[in-house]
C-alpha positions in Angstrom: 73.9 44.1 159.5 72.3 41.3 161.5 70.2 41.8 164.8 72.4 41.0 168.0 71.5 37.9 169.0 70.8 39.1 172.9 69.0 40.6 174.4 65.8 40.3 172.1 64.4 44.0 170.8 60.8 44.2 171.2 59.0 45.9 168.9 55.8 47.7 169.7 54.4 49.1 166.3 55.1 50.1 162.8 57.5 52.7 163.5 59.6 50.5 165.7 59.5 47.4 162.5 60.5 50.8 160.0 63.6 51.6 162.2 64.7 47.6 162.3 64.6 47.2 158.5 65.7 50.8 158.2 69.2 50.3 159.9 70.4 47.8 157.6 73.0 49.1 155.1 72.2 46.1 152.8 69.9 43.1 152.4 70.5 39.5 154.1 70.7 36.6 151.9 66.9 35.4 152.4 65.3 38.9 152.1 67.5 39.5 149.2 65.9 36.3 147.6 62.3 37.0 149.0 62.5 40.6 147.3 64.0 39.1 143.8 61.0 36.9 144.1 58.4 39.6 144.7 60.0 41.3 141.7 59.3 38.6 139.6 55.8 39.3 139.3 55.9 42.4 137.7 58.2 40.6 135.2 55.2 38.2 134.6 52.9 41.1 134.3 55.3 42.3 131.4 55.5 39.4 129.8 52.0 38.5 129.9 51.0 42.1 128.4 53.4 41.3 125.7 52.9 37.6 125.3 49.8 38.8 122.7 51.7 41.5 120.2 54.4 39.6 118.7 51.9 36.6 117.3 49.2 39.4 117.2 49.3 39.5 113.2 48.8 35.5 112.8 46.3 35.5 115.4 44.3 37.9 113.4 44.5 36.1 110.5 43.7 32.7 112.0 40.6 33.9 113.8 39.2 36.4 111.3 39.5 39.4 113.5 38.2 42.5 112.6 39.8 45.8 113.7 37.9 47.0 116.4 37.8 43.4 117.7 41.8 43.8 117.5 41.7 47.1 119.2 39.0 45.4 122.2 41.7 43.0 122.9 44.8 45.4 123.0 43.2 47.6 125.2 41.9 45.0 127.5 44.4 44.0 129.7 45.5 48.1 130.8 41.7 49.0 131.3 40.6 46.1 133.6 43.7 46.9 135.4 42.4 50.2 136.0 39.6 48.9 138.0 41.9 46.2 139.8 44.4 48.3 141.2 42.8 49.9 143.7 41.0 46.6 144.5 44.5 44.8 144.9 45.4 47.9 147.2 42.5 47.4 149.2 42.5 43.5 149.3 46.1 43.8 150.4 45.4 46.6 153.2 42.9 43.9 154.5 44.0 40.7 153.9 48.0 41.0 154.1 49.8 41.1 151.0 51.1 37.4 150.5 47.8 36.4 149.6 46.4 38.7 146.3 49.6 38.4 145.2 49.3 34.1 144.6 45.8 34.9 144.0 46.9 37.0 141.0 49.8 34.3 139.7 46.5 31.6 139.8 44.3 34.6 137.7 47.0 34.5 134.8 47.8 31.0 134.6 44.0 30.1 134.1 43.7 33.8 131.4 47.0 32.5 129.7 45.6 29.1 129.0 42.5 30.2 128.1 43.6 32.4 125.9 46.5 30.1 124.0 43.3 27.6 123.7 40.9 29.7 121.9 39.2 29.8 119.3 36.8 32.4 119.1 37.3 36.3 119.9 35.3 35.5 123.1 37.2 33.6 124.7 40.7 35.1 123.7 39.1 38.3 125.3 38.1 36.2 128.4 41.4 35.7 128.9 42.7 38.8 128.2 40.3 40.0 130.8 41.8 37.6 133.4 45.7 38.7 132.2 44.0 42.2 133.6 42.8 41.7 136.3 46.0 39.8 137.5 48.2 42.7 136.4 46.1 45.0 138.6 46.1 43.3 141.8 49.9 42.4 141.2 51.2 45.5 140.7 49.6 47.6 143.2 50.2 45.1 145.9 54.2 44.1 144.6 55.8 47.2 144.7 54.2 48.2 148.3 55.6 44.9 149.2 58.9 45.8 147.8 58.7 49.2 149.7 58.0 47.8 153.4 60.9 45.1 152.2 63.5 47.5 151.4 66.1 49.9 153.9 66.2 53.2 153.6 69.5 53.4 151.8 67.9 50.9 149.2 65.2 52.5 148.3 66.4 53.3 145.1 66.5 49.7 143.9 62.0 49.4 143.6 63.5 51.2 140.1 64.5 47.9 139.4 61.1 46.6 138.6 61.3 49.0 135.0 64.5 47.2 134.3 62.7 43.7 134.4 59.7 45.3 132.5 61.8 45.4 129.6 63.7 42.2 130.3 60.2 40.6 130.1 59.0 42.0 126.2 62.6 41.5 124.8 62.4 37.7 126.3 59.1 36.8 124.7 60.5 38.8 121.7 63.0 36.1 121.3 61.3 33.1 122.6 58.6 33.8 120.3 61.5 34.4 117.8 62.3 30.7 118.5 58.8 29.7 118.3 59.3 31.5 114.5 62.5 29.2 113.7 61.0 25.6 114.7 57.7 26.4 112.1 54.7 26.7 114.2 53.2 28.7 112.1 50.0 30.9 112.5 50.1 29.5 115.9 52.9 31.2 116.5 50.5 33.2 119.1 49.1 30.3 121.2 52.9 29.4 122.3 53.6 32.9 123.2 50.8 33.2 125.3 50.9 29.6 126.7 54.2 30.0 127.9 53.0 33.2 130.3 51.4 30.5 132.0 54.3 28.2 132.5 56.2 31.5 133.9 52.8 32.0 135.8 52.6 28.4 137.5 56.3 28.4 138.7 56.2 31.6 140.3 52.9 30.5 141.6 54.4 28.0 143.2 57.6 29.6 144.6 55.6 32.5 146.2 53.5 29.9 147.7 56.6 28.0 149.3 59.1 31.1 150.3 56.9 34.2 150.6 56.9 35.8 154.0 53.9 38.4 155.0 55.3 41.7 155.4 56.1 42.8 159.6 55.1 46.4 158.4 51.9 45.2 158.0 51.4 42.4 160.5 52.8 45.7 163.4 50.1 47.9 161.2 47.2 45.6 162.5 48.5 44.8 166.2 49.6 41.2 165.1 52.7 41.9 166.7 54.0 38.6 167.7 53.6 37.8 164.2 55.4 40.4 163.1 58.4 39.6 165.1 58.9 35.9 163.8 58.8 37.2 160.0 61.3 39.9 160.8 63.4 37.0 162.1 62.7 34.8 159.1 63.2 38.1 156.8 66.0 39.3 158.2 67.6 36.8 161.4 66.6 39.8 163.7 65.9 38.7 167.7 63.0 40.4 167.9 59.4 39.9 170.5 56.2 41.5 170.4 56.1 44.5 173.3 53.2 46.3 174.4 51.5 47.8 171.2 51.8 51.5 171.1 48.5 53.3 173.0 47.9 54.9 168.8 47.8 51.7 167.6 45.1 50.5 170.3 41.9 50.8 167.8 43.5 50.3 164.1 41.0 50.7 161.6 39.8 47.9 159.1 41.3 50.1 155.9 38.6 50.6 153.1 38.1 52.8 150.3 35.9 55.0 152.6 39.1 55.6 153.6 40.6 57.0 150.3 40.2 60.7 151.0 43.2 60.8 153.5 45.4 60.3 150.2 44.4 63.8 149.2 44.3 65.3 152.4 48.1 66.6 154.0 50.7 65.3 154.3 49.8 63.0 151.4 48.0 65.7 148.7 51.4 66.5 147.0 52.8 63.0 147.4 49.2 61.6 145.5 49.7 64.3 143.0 53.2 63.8 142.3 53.2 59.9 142.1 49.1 60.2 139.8 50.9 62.8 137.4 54.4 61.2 136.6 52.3 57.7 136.0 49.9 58.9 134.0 52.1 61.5 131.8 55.0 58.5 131.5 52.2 56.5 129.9 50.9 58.3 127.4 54.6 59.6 126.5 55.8 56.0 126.3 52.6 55.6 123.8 54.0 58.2 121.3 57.0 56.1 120.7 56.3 52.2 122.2 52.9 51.9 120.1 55.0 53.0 116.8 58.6 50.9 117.7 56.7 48.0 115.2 56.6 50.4 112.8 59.3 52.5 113.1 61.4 48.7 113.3 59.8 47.9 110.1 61.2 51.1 108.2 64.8 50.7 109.7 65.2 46.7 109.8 63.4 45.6 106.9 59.8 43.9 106.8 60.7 40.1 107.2 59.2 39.0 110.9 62.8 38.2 112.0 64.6 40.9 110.9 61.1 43.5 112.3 61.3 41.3 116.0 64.9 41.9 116.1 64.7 45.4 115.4 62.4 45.7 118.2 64.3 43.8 120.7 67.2 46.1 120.0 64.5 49.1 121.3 63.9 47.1 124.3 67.5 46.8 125.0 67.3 50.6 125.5 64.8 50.0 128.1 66.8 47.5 129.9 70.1 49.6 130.1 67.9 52.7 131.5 65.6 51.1 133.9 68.8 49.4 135.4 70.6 52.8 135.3 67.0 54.0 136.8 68.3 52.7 140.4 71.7 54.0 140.6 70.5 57.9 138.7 67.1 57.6 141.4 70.1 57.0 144.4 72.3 59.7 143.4 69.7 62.1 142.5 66.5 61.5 143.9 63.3 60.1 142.2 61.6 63.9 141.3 64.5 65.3 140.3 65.8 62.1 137.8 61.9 62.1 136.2 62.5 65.9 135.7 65.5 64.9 133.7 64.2 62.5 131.6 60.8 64.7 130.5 63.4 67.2 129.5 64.7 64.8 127.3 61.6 63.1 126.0 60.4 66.1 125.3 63.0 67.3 123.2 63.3 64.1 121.3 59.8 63.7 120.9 59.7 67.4 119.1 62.7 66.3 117.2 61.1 63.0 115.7 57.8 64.7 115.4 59.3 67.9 113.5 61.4 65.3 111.1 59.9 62.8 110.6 60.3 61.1 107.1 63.1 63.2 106.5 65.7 62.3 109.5 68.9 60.4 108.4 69.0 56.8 109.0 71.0 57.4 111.7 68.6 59.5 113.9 65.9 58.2 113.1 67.0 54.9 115.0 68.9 57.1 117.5 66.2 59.1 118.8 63.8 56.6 119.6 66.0 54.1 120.9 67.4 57.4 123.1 63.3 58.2 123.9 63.4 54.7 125.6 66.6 54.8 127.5 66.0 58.2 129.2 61.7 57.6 129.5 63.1 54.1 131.3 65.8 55.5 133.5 63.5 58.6 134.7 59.5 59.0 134.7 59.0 55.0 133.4 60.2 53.7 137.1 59.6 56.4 139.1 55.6 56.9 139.4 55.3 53.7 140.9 58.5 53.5 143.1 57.6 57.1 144.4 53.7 56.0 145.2 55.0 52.8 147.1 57.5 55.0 149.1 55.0 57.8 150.2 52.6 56.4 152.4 52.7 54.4 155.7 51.9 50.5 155.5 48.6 50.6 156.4 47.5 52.9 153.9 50.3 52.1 151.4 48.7 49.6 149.1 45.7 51.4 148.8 47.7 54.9 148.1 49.7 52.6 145.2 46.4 51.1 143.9 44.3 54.1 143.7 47.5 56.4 141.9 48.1 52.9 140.3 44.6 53.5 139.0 44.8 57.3 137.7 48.1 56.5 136.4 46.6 53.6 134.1 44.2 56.0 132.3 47.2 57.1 130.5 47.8 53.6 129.1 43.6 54.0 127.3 44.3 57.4 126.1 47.3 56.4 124.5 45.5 53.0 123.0 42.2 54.9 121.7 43.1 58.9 121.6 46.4 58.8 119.7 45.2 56.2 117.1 42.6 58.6 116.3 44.6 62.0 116.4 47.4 59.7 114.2 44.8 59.5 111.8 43.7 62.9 111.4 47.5 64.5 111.3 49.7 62.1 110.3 52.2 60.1 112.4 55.3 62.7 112.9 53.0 65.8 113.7 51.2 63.6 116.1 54.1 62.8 117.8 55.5 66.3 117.8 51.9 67.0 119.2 52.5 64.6 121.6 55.4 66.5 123.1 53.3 68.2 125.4 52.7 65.5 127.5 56.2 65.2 128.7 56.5 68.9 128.9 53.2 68.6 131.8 55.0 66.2 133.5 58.4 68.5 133.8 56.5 71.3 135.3 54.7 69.0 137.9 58.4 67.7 139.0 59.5 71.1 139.0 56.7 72.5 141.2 55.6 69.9 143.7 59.3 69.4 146.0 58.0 66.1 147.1 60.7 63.2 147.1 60.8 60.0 149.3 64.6 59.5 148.7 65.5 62.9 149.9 62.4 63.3 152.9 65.0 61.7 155.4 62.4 60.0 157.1 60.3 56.7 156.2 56.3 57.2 156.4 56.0 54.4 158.9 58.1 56.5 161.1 56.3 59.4 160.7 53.8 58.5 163.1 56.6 59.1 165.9 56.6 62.8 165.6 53.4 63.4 163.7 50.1 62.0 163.9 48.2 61.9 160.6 44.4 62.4 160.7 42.6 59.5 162.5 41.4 57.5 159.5 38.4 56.2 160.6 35.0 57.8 159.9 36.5 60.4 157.8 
């Protein structure tokens, strides 16, 4: 639905820009190509977390790694992102969002090359480092973007990003395959990772020439004018900058003195909600993801091509639920859909736990590639879409950074706590230990009723009939 072309609208904040993008019933051509492009950042941050585990084995053995020097570098990338969501969020609150986001595509081209060219642990961890801190300004900042991009009626589609997620680690699977078949060799590992950064440089690039700063953001911090002229290269609307609303007068600079007002009301439930259904998807997704190597080994046979394969067929159950994720998240709503699929992780998870060793060939390739589709097409998508969705643009990257932040603890539990407990009881009553964590994460869908899909309302136009607590000096 395009903007009549006279008279001109003129917008005078935030909630005005919501209601604009809001009314649409889909996306024009160009925002439809500016949000596919956004999007394809978190497909680079998947495939640049991956780009390391498929050549991890020759890597290993070319550099003389030892196993706590292996287990440095897995964990790497997920803890540094812990520290660099929140500072994406708050570089994006401040800066606008166009600019960390090239700033993180620069970040992993130079942590991919320097990773496919070393040749010492140092230095591949130097890089790994970099991958980090690239992933954590991306993704808090991307899906906010996504968020103040998207209608109301399509807000169901940030699922989406879980989708490429998967679409990401089964194509370096199979590149990497390829990189196999024309006899690298042990630097099978150095072509993985140095084709991150050939992803990273072209959507470096792209960003750079199309990206448009988002008007929910440009309204948030009075720059109204410029707000107009990117809803009119966004969306064709014929829109001019009005007198800014009298509550927008003084807009604060947004900090992270400025992080309480997540955990005050309206927001306390939302934080919650969005903090627990990250972190418990996380460390679920550990109990199966960190084992699919292993569990591909047993079922396809231990030759690399037949153990990648097997692997890329798990992935595929990842790609089928996180596109499913979008439609299921429309038709039911983001809490309830995660409710559905802890139910089911939880009973699979008991069920591969309990028989482990002893399941028929069948289920034991059913239930974990079952474990991916339903984690994928509920809790996997929805802590992040539901954090982007819950707050009002200028608070909204910091709210998805700092959750972003909590949620990614669950990432180093799973890397250095389930290794450990592994070890102690065994793989299958580990993961039937394990089936707790799902269980946590049903009962926290159940009892907080919180869900941007079904509120009726968008935060930015909350403002209109409720004032949140004045931000600054809080």
């Amino acid at each position: 639905m395009a903007a009549p072309s006279n008279p001109a609208q003129r917008i005078s904040g935030v909630p005005h820009v919501a209601a604009l993008i809001n009314g649409l019933e889909k996306l024009p051509g160009k925002a439809n190509l500016l949000w596919y492009l956004i999007l394809g950042g978190l497909f680079l941050d998947a495939y640049s977390n991956a780009a390391l585990s498929a050549g991890l084995s020759p890597m290993v053995k070319e550099l003389g790694l030892s196993a706590t020097q292996v287990g440095l570098l897995t964990a790497t990338a997920p803890a540094i992102a812990i520290l660099f969501n929140p500072i994406g969020g708050w570089l994006a609150a401040r800066i606008g969002r166009v600019k960390p986001l090239l700033l993180a595509k620069a970040i992993a081209v130079a942590g991919a090359l320097l990773t496919a060219y070393a040749d010492t642990f140092a230095t591949v961890w130097s890089g790994r480092a970099l991958v980090g801190i690239a992933y954590g300004i991306d993704f808090a900042v991307a899906m906010a973007m996504l968020a103040e991009y998207t209608p109301t009626k399509l807000k169901g589609r940030l699922n989406l990003w879980q989708c490429v997620w998967y679409v990401a680690t089964t194509g370096n699977l199979a590149l990497t395959l390829v990189f196999f078949e024309l006899g690298v060799g042990t630097d099978i590992w150095r072509w993985s990772v140095g084709s991150a950064a050939v992803f990273a440089g072209a959507l470096l690039v792209l960003q750079l020439l199309f990206l448009v700063e988002s008007p929910a953001w440009l309204a948030s911090q009075g720059r109204l004018a410029e707000a107009a002229k990117c809803l009119h290269r966004i969306y064709g609307f014929n829109v001019e900058a009005g007198e800014r609303a009298h509550e927008q007068a003084e807009q604060p600079s947004i900090g992270f003195r400025h992080t309480g007002v997540l955990f005050r009301k309206p927001y306390l439930p939302r934080t919650v909600l969005s903090t627990m259904i990250s972190l418990t998807q996380s460390m679920q997704y550990f109990a199966i993801g960190w084992y699919l190597p292993v569990i591909s080994l047993a079922i396809f046979g231990e030759q690399f091509e037949k153990a990648t394969v097997g692997s890329m067929v798990f992935n595929a159950a990842g790609i089928i639920g996180g596109a499913v994720s979008a439609y299921v998240g429309r038709r039911m709503g983001l809490r309830l859909s995660s409710a559905v699929g802890y139910a089911m992780a939880f009973v699979l998870l008991l069920t591969l736990g309990l028989g482990f060793g002893s399941l028929p060939a069948v289920l034991a390739f059913a239930v974990p590639f079952l474990f991916i589709f339903f984690h994928s097409a509920g809790p996997g998508a929805n802590g992040k879409s539901i954090a982007a969705l819950s707050y009002r643009s200028d608070i909204r990257t910091l709210g998805t950074g700092i959750t972003g932040m909590l949620g990614n603890f669950g990432s180093v539990i799973g890397l250095y706590i389930f290794p450990q407990i592994k070890e102690s009881l065994g793989l299958g009553p580990t993961i039937a230990l394990l089936s707790a964590v799902p269980l946590l994460g049903l009962v926290t869908c159940l009892i907080i009723k919180w869900d941007p899909t079904r509120s009726g309302i968008d935060p930015d136009e909350e403002d209109i009939d409720f004032q949140a607590p004045a931000l600054a000096g809080r």
